[in-house]
Structures are given as structure tokens and as C-alpha cells.
N, C-alpha and C positions, 0 to 999 in steps of 0.2 A: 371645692367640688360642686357641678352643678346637680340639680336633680336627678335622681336613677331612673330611666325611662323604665314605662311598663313595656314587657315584650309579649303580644298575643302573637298566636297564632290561629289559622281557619282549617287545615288540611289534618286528618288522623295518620296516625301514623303508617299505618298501613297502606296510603298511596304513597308513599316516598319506596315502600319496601316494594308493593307491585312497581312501581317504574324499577327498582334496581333488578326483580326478579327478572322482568323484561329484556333487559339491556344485558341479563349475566351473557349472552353466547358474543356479544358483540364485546366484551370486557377480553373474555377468551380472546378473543378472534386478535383483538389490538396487543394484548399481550403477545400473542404468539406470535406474530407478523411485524411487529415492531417493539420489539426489545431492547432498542436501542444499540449502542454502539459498545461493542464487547469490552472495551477497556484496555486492552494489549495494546504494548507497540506496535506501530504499523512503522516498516520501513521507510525510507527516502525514494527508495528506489529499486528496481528488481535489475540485476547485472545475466545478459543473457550468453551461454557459454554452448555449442556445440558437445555434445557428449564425446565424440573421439577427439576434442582437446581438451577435456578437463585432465587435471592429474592434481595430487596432493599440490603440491605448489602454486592453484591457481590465482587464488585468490593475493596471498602473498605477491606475487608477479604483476596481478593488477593493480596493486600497490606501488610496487617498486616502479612500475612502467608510467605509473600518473605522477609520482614523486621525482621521474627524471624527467615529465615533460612540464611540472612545472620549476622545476627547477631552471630549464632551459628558457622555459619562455615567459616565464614571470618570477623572477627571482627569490624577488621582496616583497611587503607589500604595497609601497607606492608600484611597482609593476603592475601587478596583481588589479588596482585599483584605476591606474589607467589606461588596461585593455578593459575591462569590464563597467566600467563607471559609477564604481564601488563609493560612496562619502568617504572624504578623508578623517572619519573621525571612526569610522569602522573598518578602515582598511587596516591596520595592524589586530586588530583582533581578529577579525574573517581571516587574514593570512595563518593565522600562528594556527587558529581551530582546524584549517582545512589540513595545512602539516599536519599537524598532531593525527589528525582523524585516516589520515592515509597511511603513519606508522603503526595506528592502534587496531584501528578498524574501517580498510579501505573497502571491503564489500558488506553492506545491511544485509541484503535478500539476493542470494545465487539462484536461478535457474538452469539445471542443465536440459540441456535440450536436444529431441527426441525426436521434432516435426521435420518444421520448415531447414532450420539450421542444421540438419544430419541428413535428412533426405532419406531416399529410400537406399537398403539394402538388404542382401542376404540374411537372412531370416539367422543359420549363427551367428552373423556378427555382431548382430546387434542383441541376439541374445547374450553373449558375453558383454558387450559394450554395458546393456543394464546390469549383468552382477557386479559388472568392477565400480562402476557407479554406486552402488548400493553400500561396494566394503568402503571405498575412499570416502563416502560422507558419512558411513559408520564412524570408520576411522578418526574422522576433523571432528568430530563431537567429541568422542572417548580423548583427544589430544590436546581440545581447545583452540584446534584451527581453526573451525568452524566459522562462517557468517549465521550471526544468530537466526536465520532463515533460509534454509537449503532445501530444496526438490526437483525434480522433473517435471518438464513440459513433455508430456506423451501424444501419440499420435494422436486424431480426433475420431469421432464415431461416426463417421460418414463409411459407407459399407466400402467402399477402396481399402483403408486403411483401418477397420475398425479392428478384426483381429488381431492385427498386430500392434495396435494401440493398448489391448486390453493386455496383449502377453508383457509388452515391456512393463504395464503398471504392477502385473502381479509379479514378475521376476524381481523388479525393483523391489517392491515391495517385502515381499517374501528374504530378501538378502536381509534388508534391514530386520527383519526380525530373528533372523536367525544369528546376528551381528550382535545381539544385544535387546533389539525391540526398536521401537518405532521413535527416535529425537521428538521436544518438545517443538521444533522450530520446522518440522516436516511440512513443505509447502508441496501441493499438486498445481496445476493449471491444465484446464483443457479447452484446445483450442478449438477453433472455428464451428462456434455453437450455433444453429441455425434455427432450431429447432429445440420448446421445452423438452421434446421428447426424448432427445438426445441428455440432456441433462439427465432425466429420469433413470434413463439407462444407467449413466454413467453411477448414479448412487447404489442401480443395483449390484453394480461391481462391487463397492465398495461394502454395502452390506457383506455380500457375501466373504468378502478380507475377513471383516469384524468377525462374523461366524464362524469361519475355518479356524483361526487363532484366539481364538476367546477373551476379543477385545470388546472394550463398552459399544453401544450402540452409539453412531454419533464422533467416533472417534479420532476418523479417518474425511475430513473438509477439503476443501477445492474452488479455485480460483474458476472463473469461466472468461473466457477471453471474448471478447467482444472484434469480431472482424467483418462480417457481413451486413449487408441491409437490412435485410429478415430477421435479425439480432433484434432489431430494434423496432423495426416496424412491419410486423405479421402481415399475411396477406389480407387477413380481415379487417384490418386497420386498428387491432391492439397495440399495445407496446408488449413485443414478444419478451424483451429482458426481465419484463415484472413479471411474466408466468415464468421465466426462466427460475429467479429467486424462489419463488414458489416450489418449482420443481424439484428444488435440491432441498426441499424438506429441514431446512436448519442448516445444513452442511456447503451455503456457498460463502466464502470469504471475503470475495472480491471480486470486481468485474473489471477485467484489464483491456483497456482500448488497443485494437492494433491497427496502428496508423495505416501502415502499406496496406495490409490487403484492402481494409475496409475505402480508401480512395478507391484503391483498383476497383469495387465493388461498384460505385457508384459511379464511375467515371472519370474521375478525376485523373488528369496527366499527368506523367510522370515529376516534370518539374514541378507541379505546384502541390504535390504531398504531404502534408505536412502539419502537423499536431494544430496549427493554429488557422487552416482551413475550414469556412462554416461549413463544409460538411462535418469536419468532425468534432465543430465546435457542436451541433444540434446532436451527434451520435452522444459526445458526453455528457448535455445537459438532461437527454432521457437517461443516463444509465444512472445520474445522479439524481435525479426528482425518481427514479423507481427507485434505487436502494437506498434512499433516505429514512431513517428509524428501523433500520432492516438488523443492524451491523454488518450489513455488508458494506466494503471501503472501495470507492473507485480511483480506479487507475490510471494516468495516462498514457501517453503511446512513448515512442522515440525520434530520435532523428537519424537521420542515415548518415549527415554532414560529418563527416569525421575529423576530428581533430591532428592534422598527419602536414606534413610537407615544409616548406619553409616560415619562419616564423609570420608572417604577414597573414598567411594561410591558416595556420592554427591560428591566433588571435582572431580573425573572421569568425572561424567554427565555434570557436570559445563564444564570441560573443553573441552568437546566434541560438546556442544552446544556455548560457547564461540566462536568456530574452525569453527564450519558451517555456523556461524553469521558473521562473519568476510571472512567470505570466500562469501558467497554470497556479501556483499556489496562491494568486492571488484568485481564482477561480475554486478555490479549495479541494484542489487534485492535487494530494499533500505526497504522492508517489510516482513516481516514471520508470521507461525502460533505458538506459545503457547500454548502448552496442560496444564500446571503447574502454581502453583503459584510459586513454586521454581527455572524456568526457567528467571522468571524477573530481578532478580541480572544479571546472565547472558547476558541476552537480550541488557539492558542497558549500560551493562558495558563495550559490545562491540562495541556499537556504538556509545559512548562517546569516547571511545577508539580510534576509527576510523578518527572521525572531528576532536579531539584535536590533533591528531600527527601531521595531515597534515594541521592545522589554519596555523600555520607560512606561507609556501611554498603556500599555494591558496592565500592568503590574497597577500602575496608580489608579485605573479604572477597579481593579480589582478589588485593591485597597478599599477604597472608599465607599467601593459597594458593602464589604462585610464590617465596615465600620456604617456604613450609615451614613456616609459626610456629605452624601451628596458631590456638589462639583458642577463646571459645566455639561457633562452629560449624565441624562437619568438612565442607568441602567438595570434590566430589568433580569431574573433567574437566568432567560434564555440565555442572558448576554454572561453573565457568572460563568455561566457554563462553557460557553465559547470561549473567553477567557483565559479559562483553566485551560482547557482544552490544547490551545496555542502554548502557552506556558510550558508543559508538559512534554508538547510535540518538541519544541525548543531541545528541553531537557534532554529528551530522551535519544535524540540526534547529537547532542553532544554540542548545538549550539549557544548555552545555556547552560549554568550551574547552579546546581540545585540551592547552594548559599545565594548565591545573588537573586535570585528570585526570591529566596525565602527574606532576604534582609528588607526588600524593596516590597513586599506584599504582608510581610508580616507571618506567612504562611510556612506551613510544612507539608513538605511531598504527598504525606496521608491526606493533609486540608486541601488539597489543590484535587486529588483524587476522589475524594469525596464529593467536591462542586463539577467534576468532571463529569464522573460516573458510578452509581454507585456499583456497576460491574466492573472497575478499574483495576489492571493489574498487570500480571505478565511479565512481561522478560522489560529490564532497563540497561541501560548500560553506562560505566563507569563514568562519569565524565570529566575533564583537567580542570 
């Protein structure tokens, strides 16, 4: 042992405690506004349904329909692997997970929807359309049909439509509670947000939910969909979406990209639409630098290409949606929209795709961080974190077993959520 150094110090203690006194409203303020990221599952993906076609059966259906298209058009998994350009050393496990995942659990997050996809009509029918709505996702909870993520896309708050935006939210609403009460997996989205203001409103609706039914303050959260210019860049030259988060006072979930209108918005032509245009490569990179330490989670858009017609045809779509799956998570847009039941082979397959290449390389980066062993890369909590984070997502999609991760990192589900978040928690699911 070498000699004990003397430690002086020059400052009393009392300027440590005025700077801390100083800095309390700015401690608040970062607390409040960056809490980090909630911990819950976030789905794969939001599956978008038309309200006068949903029915009990739907989700099932869009299982069986993506299970006969890949059956048809990718058998096995060398099929499977050489329309998509899958490694042949993940090609039989990507195949067996995406099966599996399409008999267990072929929809994450259902939206039924109220806007664009229903359109307008008569004021009853769409008041009935929202109760039947409210009892059939009662219903798939109390049965265990459920996608662990169910709600409505209601109209928006622009004055055309706002009325009757707010009666389908409270009819909906209102059915679920009197069905039993409100599912833990109750998702809203509201779309075409232009305007913080609009936001603002929108929570006052919601307060008042929580009052009428003496529910917690805080209760009742909501996606804001991101479809306009002015979404993103105000006329003042803000970034409108960061007053957006703002606006929703703790209560925005997610900020969902939509690809179509938001071209239309800017001009973009019809042919060239499309999730990986730098228009809407810059629309996601502000909605991702604003809700960064937020927990709010961003979303990306979809594609219109549908998976449909002779096989040559579908293997094109497949691979195009494969390419924009992959490409977004590699931009860490860890969720999209589905328009098809024939998009979920796809969907799946790339984000099985995804976790398994790189389990090795996280796991053993992982490793060696909470051992200390070093390695060729130095990495540091941030990177722990992120890590975990991947691991988890894996997990919790079903690309990923909880044992194999734990054998290869040393770790347990609690350890992994701990270096994740220590807000980590929420809905999981079972996985083969």
C-alpha cells in the first residue's frame, strides 16, 4: 500500500448547498419532463382495423390469413430466407418464431378505427358502431382474445369533426366501464394534431372521463399521431411536437408517424410515399430528438404495398416491407403500422431477424460489462442500458427466451430490468 493522501478541501459547505438550493426548480423541471422511458412493453407494431369490420374473430382471422399466406408463399424456412435474404443460420429459427407467433399471438397492439378508415357517417351508426366496439374489446379481455393492446383511433379536434370525435371517445369509453372498467392494455390515438392546443383540449376531455367515474388523475393516456407540417415545425419555427408532449401534461404515450397524409402535407407524390422518404426521414428524427427522456415512444408510419396477387407479387411486397422493417429498427423506430394480414410474416420476421443476429454481440457485451472483463469494446452505463434494453425488447416479442439470454449474460429478467430501467415493468409475454 502506498501512502494515504491528505484530502483538503477550500469551499464551506454551505456553497455546495446554495448551488444545490439554486438548481432545486431545474432538478423538478428535468425530473418532470424527462422521466425516462416507462418500462412497459411497447408493441411491434399497431394493426389498423376499420370499426364496421371489426368483430370478435378479428384478430384470430388475421392470423389465420398471414399463416395461409405464408404458408403459400414461403413454406419453409429456406423459402422464408430466400425471398427475404434471411442468413442461413437464422433461417430456421426466424421461420419456426414467426409460426409460432402467428398461432399464439398474431396481433401486439389493435387499433380500431374511427377516422380516416370509417369515414364519415350518420351520427347513429356510428354511435352504435362505438358501443359494440367497447363490448367486443370488453369481451376479448374478460376471454383472453385480447391483443395485449386494444383501443380507438377517434376522430380529431379540428372543428369539422371535433364533436363527434369527442362523443365516439366518451361512448367508447363509457361502454368499457360499464363492461367491467377500463383494460390494463387500453390504447387511444389522436390523430391529425396540428396544434399544442388541440392536445390540451384533448386531456380536458379526458380529465373530465376521470371525474365523471372516479378514476385516478392521470389514468386515461394517449398516442398523438403525427401527420402534418405544423406537427413538427410551428409557424414560429419551434418544434410544435415538443409543446405537443408538453401539452399532454404526462399523458402522451407515443407519437405515431403517418406516412400518407404527412407526404400529402408537404408535397410529396403519390408514387414516392413512403416511410423511407427524407421528408419523413426529418419528420421522425424531430419527433425522436423531442420525445427523447420523455417516455414517450415513437412510431413509425406504414406501407400501402400490399402483400396480395401472384406469388412473384407478394415476395416483391414482402421484400419491400421486410427492408423498411429493418431499416426503421435499425433507426430505433422499435414499432410500425400494418395495414394487411399479409404484412405479419413480414413484420415478424424482421424483427426476429433483428435480435437474433445481434443476441451473441449484446449478450457478451453485456456480460463483460457487469463482470468488468473488459474486451474489445469499452462500454459504458449508457451502453448497459441500451443493452438491456434490446434484450428485453427481443424478449418480450417473442424473439428471444428468457433462458437463453439468461444462460449467455449470466443474467435474470429482474437483472436485465434493473439495467434497463429502474421504471421497468408491465405486460410480457409468454415466450416458446
Amino acid at each position: 500500500m502506498g501512502q494515504q493522501e491528505k484530502v483538503a478541501t477550500s469551499l464551506a459547505d454551505a456553497v455546495g448547498e446554495e448551488i444545490s438550493a439554486s438548481l432545486a426548480a431545474v432538478d423538478a423541471e428535468l425530473a418532470r419532463r424527462y422521466p425516462g422511458d416507462p418500462g412497459t412493453r411497447q408493441p411491434v407494431h399497431t394493426v389498423y382495423v376499420p370499426a364496421d369490420t371489426f368483430t370478435v374473430g378479428t384478430i384470430r382471422s388475421w392470423g389465420d390469413q398471414a399463416l395461409k399466406a405464408l404458408d403459400e408463399h414461403a413454406p419453409d424456412a429456406a423459402a422464408l430466407a430466400g425471398v427475404l435474404g434471411i442468413p442461413q443460420e437464422l433461417a430456421e429459427p426466424v421461420h419456426d418464431r414467426v409460426r409460432a407467433k402467428l398461432e399464439r399471438e398474431p396481433v401486439e397492439d389493435l387499433r380500431i378505427d374511427f377516422e380516416d378508415g370509417y369515414g364519415p357517417r350518420p351520427d347513429a351508426e356510428e354511435d352504435e358502431a362505438a358501443a359494440r366496439v367497447a363490448r367486443l374489446v370488453s369481451e376479448a379481455y374478460g376471454n383472453g382474445t385480447a391483443a395485449p393492446y386494444m383501443g380507438i383511433r377517434m376522430k380529431c379536434m379540428e372543428a369539422g369533426v371535433r364533436d363527434r370525435g369527442i362523443r365516439t371517445t366518451d361512448i367508447f369509453l363509457t361502454g368499457l366501464m360499464r363492461a367491467g372498467g377500463l383494460p390494463d392494455g387500453l390504447v387511444l390515438t389522436l390523430p391529425k394534431v396540428t396544434y399544442p392546443e388541440q392536445v390540451t383540449a384533448f386531456v380536458s376531455l379526458l380529465e373530465a372521463f376521470e371525474q365523471a367515474h372516479g378514476l385516478p388523475v392521470g389514468r386515461l393516456g394517449f398516442e398523438i399521431q403525427i401527420e402534418t407540417s405544423q406537427s413538427i415545425l410551428a409557424a414560429d419555427g419551434t418544434a410544435a411536437v415538443a409543446r405537443m408532449i408538453d401539452a399532454a401534461r404526462g399523458r402522451a404515450t407515443g407519437l405515431h408517424y403517418g406516412t400518407f397524409d404527412y407526404s400529402a402535407c408537404v408535397g410529396v407524390s403519390p408514387a414516392y410515399q413512403a416511410s423511407d422518404h427524407p421528408a419523413a426521414d426529418h419528420a421522425k428524427a424531430v419527433m425522436q430528438v423531442a420525445a427523447a427522456g420523455t417516455g414517450v415512444r415513437v412510431c413509425d408510419g406504414s406501407t400501402n404495398v400490399l402483400p396480395v396477387g401472384p406469388a412473384h407479387q407478394v415476395h416483391e411486397a414482402w421484400r419491400l416491407h421486410y427492408g423498411l422493417t429493418r431499416r426503421a429498427l435499425a433507426r430505433a423506430y422499435y414499432q410500425g403500422w400494418d395495414m394487411h394480414p399479409g404484412h405479419l410474416p413480414t413484420r415478424y420476421a424482421a424483427v426476429y431477424a433483428f435480435y437474433r443476429e445481434g443476441l451473441a454481440q449484446a449478450a457478451s457485451r453485456l456480460a463483460a460489462y457487469v463482470a468488468k472483463a473488459g474486451g474489445d469494446v469499452m462500454d459504458e452505463p449508457a451502453t448497459a442500458k441500451a443493452l438491456s434494453g434490446y434484450l428485453l425488447r427481443g424478449i418480450d416479442c417473442g424473439a428471444l427466451d428468457t433462458a437463453e439470454v439468461a444462460r449467455l449474460t449470466g443474467l435474470t429478467r429482474a437483472d436485465l430490468d434493473a439495467f434497463a430501467s429502474p421504471r421497468r415493468g408491465g405486460l410480457t409475454v409468454t415466450t416458446p
